[in-house]
N, CA, C and O atoms as a Maestro MAE file, in Angstrom:
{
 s_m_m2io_version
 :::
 2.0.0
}

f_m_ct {
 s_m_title
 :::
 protein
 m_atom[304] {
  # First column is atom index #
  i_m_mmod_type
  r_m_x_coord
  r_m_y_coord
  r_m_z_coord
  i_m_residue_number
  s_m_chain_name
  s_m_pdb_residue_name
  s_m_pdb_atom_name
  i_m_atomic_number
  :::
  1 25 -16.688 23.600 -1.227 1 A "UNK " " N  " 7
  2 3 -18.041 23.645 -1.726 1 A "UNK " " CA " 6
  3 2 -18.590 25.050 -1.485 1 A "UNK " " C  " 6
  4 15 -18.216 25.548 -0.424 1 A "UNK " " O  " 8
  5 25 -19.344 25.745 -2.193 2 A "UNK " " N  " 7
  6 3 -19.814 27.002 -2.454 2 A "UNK " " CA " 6
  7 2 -21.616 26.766 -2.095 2 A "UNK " " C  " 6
  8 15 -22.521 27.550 -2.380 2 A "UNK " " O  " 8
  9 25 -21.705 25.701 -1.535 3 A "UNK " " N  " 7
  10 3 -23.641 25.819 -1.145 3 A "UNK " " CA " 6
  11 2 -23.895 25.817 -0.073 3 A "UNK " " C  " 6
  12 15 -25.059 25.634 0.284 3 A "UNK " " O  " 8
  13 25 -22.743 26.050 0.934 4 A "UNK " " N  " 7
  14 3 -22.892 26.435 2.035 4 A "UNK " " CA " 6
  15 2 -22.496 25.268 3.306 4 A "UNK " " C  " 6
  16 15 -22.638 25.221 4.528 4 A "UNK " " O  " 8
  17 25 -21.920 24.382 2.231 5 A "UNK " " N  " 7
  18 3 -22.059 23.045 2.843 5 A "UNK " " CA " 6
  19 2 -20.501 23.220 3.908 5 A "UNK " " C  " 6
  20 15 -19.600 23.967 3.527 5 A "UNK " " O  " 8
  21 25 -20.400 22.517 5.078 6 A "UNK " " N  " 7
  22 3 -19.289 22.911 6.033 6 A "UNK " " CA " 6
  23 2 -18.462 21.769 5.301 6 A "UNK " " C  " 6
  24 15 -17.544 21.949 4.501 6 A "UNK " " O  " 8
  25 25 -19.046 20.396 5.800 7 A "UNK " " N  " 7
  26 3 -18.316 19.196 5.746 7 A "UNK " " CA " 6
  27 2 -19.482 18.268 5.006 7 A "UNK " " C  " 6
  28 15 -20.682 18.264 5.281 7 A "UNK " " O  " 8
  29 25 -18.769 17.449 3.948 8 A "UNK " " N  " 7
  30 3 -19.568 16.327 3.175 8 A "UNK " " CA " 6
  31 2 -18.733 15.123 3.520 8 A "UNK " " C  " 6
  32 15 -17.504 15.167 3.584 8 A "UNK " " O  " 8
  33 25 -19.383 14.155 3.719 9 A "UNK " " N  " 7
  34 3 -18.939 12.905 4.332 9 A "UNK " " CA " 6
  35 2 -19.713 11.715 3.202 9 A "UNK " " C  " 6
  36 15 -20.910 11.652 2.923 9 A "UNK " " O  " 8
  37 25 -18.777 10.987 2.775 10 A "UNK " " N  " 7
  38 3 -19.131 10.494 1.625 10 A "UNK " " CA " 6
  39 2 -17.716 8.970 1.862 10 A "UNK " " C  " 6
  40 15 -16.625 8.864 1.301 10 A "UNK " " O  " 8
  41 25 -18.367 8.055 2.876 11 A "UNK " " N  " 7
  42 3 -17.048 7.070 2.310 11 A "UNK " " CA " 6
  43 2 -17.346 5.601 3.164 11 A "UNK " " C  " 6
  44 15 -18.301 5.466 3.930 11 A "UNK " " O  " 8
  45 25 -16.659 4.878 2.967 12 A "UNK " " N  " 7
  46 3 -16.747 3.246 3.021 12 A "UNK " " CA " 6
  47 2 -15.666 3.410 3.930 12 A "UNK " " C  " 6
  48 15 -14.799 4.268 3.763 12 A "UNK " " O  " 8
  49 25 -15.703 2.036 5.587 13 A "UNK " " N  " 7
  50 3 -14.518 1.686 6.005 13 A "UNK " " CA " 6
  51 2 -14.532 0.303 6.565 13 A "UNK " " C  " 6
  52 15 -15.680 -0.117 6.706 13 A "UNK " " O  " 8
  53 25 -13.445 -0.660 6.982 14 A "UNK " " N  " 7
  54 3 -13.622 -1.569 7.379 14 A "UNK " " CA " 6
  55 2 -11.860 -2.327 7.794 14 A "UNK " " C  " 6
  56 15 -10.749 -2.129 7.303 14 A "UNK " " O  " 8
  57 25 -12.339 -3.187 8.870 15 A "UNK " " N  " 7
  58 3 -10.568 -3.793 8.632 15 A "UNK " " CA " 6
  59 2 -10.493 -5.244 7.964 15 A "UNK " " C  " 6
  60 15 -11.438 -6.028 7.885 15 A "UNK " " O  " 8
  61 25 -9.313 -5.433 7.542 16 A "UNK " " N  " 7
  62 3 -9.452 -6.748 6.682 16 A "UNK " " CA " 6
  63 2 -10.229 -6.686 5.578 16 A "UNK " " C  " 6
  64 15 -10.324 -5.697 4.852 16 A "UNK " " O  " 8
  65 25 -10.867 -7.866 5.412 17 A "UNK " " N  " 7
  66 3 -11.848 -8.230 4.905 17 A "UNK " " CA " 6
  67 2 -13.113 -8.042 5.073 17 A "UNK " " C  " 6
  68 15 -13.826 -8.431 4.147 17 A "UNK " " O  " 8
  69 25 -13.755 -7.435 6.213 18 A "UNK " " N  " 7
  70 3 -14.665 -6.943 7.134 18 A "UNK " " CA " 6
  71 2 -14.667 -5.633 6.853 18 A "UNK " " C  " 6
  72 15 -13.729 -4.854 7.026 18 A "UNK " " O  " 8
  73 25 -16.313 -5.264 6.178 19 A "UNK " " N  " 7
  74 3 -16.679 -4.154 5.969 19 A "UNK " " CA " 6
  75 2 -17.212 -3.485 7.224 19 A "UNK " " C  " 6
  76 15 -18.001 -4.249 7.779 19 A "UNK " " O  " 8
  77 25 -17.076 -2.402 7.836 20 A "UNK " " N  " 7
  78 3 -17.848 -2.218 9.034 20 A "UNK " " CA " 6
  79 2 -18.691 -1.172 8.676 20 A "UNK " " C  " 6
  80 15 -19.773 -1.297 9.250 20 A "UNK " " O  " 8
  81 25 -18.620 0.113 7.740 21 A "UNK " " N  " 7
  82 3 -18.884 0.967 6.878 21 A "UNK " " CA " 6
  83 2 -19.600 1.027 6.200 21 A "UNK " " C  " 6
  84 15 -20.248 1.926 6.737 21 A "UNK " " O  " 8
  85 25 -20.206 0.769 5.206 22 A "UNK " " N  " 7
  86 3 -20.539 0.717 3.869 22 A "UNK " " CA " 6
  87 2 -21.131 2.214 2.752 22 A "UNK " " C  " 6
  88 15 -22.008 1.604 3.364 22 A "UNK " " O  " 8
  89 25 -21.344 2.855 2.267 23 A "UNK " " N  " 7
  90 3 -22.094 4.347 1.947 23 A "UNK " " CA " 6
  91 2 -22.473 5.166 2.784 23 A "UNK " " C  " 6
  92 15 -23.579 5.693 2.662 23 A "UNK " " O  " 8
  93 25 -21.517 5.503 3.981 24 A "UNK " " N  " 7
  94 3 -21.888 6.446 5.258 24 A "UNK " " CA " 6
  95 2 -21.960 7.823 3.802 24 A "UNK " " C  " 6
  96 15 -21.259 7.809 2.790 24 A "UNK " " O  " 8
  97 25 -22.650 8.503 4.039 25 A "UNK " " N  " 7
  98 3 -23.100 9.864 3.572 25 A "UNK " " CA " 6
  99 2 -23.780 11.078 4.219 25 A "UNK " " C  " 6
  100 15 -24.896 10.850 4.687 25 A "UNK " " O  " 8
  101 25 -23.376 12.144 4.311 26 A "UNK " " N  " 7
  102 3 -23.886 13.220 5.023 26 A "UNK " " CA " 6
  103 2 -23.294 14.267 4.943 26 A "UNK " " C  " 6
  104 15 -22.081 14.324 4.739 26 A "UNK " " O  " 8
  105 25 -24.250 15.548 5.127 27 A "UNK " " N  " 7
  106 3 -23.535 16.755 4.572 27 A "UNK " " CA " 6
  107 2 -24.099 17.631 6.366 27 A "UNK " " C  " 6
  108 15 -25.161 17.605 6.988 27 A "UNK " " O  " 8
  109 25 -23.124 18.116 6.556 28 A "UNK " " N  " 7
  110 3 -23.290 19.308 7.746 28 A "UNK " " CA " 6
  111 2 -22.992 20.832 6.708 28 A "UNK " " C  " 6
  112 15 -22.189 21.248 5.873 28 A "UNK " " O  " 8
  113 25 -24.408 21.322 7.531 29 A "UNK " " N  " 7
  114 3 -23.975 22.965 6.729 29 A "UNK " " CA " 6
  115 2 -23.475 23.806 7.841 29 A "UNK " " C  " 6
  116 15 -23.541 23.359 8.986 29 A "UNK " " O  " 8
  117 25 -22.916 25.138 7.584 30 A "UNK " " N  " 7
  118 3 -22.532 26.136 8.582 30 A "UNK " " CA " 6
  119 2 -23.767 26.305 9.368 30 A "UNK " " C  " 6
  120 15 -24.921 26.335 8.942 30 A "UNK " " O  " 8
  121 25 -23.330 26.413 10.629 31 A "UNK " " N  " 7
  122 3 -24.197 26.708 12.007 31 A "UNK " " CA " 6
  123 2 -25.056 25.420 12.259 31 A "UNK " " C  " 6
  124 15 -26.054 25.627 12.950 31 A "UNK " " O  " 8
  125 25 -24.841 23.977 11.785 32 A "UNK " " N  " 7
  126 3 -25.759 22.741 12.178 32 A "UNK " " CA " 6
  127 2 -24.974 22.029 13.032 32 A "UNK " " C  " 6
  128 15 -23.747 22.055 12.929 32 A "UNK " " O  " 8
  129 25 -25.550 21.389 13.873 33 A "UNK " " N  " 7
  130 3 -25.142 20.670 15.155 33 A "UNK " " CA " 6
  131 2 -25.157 18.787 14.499 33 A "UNK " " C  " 6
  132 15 -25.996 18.299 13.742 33 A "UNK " " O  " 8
  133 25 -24.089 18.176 15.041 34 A "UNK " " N  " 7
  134 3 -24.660 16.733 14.674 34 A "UNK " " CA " 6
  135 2 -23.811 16.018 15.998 34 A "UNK " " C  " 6
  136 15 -22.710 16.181 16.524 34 A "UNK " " O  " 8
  137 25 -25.202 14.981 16.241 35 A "UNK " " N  " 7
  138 3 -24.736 14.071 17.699 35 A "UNK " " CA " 6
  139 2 -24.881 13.083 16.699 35 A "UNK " " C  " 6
  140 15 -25.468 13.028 15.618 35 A "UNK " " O  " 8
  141 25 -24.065 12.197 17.473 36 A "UNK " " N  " 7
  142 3 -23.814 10.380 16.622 36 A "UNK " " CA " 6
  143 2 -23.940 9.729 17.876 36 A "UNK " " C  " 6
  144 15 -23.102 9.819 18.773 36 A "UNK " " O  " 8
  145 25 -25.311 8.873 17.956 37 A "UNK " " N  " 7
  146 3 -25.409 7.899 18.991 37 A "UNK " " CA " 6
  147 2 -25.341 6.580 18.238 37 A "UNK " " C  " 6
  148 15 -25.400 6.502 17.011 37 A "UNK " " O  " 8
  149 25 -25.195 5.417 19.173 38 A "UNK " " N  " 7
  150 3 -25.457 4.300 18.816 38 A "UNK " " CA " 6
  151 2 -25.201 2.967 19.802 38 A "UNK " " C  " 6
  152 15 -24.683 3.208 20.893 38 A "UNK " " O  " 8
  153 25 -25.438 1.972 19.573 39 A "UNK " " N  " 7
  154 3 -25.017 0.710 20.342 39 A "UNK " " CA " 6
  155 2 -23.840 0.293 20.210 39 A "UNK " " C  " 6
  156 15 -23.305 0.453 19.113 39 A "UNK " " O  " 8
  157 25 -23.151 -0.319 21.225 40 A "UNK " " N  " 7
  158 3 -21.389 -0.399 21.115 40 A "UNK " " CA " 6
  159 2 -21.744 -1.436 20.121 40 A "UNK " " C  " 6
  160 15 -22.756 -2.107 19.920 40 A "UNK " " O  " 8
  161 25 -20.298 -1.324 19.432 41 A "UNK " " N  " 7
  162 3 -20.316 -2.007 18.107 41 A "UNK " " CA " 6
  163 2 -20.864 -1.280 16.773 41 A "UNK " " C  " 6
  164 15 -20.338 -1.607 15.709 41 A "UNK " " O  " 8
  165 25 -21.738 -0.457 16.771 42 A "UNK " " N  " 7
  166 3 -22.179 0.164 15.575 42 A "UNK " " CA " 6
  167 2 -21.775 1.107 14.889 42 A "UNK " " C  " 6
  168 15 -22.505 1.758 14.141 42 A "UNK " " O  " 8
  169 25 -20.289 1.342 15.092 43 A "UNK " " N  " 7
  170 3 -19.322 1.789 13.916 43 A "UNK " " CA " 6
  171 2 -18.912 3.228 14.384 43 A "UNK " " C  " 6
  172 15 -18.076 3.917 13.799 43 A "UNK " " O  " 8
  173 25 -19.686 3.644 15.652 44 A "UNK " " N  " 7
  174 3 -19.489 5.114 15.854 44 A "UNK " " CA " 6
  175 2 -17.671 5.446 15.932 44 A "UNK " " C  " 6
  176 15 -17.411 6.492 15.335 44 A "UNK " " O  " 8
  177 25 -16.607 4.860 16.453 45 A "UNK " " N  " 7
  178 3 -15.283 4.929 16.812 45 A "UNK " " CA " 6
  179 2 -14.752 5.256 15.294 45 A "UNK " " C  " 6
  180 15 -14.202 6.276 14.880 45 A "UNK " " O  " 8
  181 25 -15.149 3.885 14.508 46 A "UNK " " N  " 7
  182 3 -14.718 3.663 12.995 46 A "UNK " " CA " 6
  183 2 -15.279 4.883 12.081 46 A "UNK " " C  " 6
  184 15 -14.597 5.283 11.138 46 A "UNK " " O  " 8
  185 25 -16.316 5.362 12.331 47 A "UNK " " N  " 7
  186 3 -16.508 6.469 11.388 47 A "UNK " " CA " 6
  187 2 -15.516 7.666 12.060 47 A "UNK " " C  " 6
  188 15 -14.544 8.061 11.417 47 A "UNK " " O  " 8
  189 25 -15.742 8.061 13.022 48 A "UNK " " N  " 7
  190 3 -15.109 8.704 13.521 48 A "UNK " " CA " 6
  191 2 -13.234 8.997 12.983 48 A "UNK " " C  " 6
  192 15 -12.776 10.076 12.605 48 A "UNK " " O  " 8
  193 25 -12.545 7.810 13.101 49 A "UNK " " N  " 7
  194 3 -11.627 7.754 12.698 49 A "UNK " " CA " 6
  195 2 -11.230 7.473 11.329 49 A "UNK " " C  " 6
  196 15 -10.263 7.140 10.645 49 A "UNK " " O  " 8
  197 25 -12.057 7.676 11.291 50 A "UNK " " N  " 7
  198 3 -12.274 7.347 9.206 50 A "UNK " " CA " 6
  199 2 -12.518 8.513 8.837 50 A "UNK " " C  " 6
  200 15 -12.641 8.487 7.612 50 A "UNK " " O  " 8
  201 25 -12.618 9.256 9.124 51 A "UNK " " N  " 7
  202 3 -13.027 10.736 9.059 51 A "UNK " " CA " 6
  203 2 -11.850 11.773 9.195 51 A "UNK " " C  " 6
  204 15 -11.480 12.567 8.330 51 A "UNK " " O  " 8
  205 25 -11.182 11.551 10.847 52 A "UNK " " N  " 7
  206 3 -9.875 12.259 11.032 52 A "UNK " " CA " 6
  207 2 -8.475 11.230 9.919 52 A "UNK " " C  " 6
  208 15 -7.481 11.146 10.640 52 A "UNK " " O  " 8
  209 25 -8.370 10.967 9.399 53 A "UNK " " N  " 7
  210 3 -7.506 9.680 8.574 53 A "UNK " " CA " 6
  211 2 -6.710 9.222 9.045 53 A "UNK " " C  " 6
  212 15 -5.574 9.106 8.584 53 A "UNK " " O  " 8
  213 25 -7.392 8.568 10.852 54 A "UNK " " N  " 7
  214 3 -6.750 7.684 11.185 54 A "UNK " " CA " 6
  215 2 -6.917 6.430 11.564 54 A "UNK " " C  " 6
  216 15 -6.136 5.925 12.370 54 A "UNK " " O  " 8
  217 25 -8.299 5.518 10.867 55 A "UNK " " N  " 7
  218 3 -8.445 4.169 10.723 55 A "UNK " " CA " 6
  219 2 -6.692 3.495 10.472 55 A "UNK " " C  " 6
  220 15 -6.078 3.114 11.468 55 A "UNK " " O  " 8
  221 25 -6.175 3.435 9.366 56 A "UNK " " N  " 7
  222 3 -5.129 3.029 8.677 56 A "UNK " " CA " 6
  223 2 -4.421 2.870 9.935 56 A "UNK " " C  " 6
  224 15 -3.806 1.805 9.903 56 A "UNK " " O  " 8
  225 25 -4.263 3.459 10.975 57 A "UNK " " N  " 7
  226 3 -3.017 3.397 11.758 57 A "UNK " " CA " 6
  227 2 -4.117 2.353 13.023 57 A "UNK " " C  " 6
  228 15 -4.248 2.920 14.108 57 A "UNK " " O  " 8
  229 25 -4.349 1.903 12.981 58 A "UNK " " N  " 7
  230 3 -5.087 0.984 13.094 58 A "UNK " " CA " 6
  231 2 -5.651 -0.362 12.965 58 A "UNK " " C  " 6
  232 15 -6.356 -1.176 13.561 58 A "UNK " " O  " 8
  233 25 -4.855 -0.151 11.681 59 A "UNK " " N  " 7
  234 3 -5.048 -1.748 10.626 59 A "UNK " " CA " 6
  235 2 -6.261 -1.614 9.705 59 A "UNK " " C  " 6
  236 15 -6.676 -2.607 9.108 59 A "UNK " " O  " 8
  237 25 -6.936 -0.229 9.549 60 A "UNK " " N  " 7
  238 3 -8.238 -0.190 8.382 60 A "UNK " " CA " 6
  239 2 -7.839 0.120 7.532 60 A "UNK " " C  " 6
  240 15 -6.687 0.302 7.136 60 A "UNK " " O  " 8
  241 25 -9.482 0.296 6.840 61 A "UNK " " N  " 7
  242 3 -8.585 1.381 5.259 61 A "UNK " " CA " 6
  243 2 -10.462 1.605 5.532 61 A "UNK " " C  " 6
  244 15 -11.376 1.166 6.229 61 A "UNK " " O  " 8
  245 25 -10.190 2.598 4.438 62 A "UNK " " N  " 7
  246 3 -10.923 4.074 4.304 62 A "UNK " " CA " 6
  247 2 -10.987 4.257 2.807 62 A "UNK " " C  " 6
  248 15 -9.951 4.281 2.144 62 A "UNK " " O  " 8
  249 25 -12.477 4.421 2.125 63 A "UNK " " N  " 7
  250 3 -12.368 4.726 1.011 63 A "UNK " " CA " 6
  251 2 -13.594 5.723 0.936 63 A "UNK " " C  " 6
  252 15 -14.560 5.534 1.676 63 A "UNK " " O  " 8
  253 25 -13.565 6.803 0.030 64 A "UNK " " N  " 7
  254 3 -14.692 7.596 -0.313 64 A "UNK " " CA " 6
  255 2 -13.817 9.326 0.048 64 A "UNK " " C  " 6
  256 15 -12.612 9.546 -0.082 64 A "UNK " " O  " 8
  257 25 -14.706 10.150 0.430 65 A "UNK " " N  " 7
  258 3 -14.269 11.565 0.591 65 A "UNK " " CA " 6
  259 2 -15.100 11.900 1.745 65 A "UNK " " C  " 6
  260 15 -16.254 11.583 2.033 65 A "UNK " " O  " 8
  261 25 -14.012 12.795 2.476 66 A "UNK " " N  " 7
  262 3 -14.666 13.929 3.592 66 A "UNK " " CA " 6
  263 2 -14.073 15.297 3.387 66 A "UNK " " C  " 6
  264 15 -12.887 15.622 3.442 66 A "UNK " " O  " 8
  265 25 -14.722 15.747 3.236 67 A "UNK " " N  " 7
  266 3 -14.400 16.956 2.638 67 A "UNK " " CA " 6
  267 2 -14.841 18.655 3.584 67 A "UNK " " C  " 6
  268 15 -15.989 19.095 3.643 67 A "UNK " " O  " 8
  269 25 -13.794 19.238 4.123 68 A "UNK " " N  " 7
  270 3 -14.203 19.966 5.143 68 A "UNK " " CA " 6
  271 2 -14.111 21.317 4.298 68 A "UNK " " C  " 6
  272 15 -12.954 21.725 4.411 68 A "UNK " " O  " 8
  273 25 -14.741 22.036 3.627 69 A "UNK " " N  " 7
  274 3 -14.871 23.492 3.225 69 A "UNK " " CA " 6
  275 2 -14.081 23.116 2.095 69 A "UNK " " C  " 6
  276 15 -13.038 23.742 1.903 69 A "UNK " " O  " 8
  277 25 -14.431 22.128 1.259 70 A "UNK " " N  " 7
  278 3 -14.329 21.416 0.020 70 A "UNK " " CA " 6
  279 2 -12.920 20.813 -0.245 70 A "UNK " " C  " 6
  280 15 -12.624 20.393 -1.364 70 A "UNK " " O  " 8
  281 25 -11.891 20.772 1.004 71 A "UNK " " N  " 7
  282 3 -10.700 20.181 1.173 71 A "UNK " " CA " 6
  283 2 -10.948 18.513 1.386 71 A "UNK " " C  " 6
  284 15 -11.734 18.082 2.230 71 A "UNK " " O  " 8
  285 25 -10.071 17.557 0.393 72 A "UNK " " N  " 7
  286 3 -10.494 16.133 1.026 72 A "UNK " " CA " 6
  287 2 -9.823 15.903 2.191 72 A "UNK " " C  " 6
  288 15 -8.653 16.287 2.176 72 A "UNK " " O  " 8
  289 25 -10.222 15.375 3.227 73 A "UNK " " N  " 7
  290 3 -9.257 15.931 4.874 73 A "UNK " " CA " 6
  291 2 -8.630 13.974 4.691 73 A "UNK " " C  " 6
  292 15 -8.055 13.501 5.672 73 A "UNK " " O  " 8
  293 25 -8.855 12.939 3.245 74 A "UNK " " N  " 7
  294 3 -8.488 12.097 3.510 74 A "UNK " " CA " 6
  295 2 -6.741 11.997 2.354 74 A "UNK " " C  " 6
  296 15 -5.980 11.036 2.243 74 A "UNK " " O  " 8
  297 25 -6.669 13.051 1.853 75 A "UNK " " N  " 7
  298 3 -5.553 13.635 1.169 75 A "UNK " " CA " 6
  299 2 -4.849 13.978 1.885 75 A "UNK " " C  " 6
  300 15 -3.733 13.642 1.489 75 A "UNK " " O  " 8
  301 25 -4.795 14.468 2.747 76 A "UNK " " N  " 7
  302 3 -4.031 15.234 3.757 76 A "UNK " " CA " 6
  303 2 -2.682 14.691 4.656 76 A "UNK " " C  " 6
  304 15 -2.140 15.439 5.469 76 A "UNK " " O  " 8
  :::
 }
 m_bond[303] {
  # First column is bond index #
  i_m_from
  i_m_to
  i_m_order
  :::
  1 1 2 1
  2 2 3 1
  3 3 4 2
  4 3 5 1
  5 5 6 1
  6 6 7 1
  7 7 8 2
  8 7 9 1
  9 9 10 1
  10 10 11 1
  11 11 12 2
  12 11 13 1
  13 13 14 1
  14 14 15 1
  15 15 16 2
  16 15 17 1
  17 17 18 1
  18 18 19 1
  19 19 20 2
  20 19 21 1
  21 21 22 1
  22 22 23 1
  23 23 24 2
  24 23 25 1
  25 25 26 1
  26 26 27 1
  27 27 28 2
  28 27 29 1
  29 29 30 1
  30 30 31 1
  31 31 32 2
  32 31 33 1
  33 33 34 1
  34 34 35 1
  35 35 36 2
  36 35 37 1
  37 37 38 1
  38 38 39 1
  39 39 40 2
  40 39 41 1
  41 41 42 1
  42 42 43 1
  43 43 44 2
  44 43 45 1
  45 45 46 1
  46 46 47 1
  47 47 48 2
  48 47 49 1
  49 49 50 1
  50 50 51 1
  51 51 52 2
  52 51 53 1
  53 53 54 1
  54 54 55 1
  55 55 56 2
  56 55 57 1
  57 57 58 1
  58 58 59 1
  59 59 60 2
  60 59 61 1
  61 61 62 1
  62 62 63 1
  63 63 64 2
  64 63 65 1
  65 65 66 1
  66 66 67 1
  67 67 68 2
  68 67 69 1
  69 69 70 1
  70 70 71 1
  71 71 72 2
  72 71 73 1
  73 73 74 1
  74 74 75 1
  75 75 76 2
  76 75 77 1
  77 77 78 1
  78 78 79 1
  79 79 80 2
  80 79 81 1
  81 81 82 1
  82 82 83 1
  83 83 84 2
  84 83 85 1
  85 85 86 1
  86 86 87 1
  87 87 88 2
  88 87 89 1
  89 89 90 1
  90 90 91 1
  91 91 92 2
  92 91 93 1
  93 93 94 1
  94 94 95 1
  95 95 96 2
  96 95 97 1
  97 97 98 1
  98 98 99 1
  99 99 100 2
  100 99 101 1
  101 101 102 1
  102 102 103 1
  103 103 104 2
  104 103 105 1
  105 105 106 1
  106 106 107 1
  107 107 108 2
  108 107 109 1
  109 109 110 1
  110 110 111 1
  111 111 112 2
  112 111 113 1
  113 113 114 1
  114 114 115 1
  115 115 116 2
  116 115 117 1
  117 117 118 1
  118 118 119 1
  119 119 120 2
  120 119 121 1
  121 121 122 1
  122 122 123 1
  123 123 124 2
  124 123 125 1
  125 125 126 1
  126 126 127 1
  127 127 128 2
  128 127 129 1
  129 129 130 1
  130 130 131 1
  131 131 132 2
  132 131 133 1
  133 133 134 1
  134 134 135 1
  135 135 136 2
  136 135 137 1
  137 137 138 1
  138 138 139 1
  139 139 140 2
  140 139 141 1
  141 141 142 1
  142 142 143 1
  143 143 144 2
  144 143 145 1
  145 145 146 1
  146 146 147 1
  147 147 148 2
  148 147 149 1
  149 149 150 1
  150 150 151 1
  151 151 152 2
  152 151 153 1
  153 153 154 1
  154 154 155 1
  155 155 156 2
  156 155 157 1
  157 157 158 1
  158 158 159 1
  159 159 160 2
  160 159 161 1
  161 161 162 1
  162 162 163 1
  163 163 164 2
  164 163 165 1
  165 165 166 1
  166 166 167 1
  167 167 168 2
  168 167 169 1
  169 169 170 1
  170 170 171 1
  171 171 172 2
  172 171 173 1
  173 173 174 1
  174 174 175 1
  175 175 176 2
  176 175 177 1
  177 177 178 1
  178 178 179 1
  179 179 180 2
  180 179 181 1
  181 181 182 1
  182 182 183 1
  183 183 184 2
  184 183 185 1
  185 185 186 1
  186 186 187 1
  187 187 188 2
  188 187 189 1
  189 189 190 1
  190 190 191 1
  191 191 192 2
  192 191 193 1
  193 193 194 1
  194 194 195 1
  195 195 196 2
  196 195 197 1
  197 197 198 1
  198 198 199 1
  199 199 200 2
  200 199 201 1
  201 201 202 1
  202 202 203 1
  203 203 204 2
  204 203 205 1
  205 205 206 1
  206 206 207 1
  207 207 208 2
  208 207 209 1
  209 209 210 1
  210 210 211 1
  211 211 212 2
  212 211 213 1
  213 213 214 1
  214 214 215 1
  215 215 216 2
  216 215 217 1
  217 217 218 1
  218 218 219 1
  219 219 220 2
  220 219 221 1
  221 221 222 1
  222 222 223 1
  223 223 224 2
  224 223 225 1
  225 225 226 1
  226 226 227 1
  227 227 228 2
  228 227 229 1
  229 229 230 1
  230 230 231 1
  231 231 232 2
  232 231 233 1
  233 233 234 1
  234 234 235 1
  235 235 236 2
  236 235 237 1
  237 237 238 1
  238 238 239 1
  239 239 240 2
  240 239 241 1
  241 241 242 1
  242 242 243 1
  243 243 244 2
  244 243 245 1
  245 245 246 1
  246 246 247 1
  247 247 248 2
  248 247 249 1
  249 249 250 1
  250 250 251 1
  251 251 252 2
  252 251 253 1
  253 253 254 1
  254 254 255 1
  255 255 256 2
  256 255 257 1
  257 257 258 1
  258 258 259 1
  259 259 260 2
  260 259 261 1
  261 261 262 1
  262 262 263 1
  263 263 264 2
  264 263 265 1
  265 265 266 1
  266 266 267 1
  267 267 268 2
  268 267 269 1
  269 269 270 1
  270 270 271 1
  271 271 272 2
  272 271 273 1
  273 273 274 1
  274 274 275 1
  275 275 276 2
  276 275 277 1
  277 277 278 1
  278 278 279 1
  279 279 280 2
  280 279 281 1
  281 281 282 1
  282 282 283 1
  283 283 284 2
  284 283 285 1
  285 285 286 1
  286 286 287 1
  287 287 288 2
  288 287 289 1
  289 289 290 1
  290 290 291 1
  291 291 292 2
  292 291 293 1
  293 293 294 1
  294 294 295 1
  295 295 296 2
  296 295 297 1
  297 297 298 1
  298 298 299 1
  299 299 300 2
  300 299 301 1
  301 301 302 1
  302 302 303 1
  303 303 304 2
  :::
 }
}
């Protein structure tokens, strides 16, 4: 991406039949900071690993794009 954008996060995850995910979306630009809090259970692990593309080894699946300096890092 050319707007300055670092990483765009754009994707759905869940295991089974069980969505845990649904339209996570977010864009980090160069030089922005991002903390992810939440209550156990509220998906922080699953995004996380949905992100590096390693839900699947796991038993998930992963759908949508993350895209780090406009590379999909879920191609990889």
């Amino acid at each position: 991406m050319n707007d300055g954008t670092l990483l765009h996060v754009s994707l759905s995850a869940g295991y089974s039949k069980k969505i845990i995910l649904s339209g996570v979306r977010f864009d980090l630009q160069q030089g922005e900071i991002l903390g992810l809090v939440g209550s156990s259970g509220a998906g922080k692990s699953t995004l996380v690993l949905s992100m590096l593309g390693l839900l699947p080894w796991r038993g998930g699946r992963v759908s949508g794009e993350v895209l780090l300096r406009g590379r999909n890092l879920l191609e990889l």
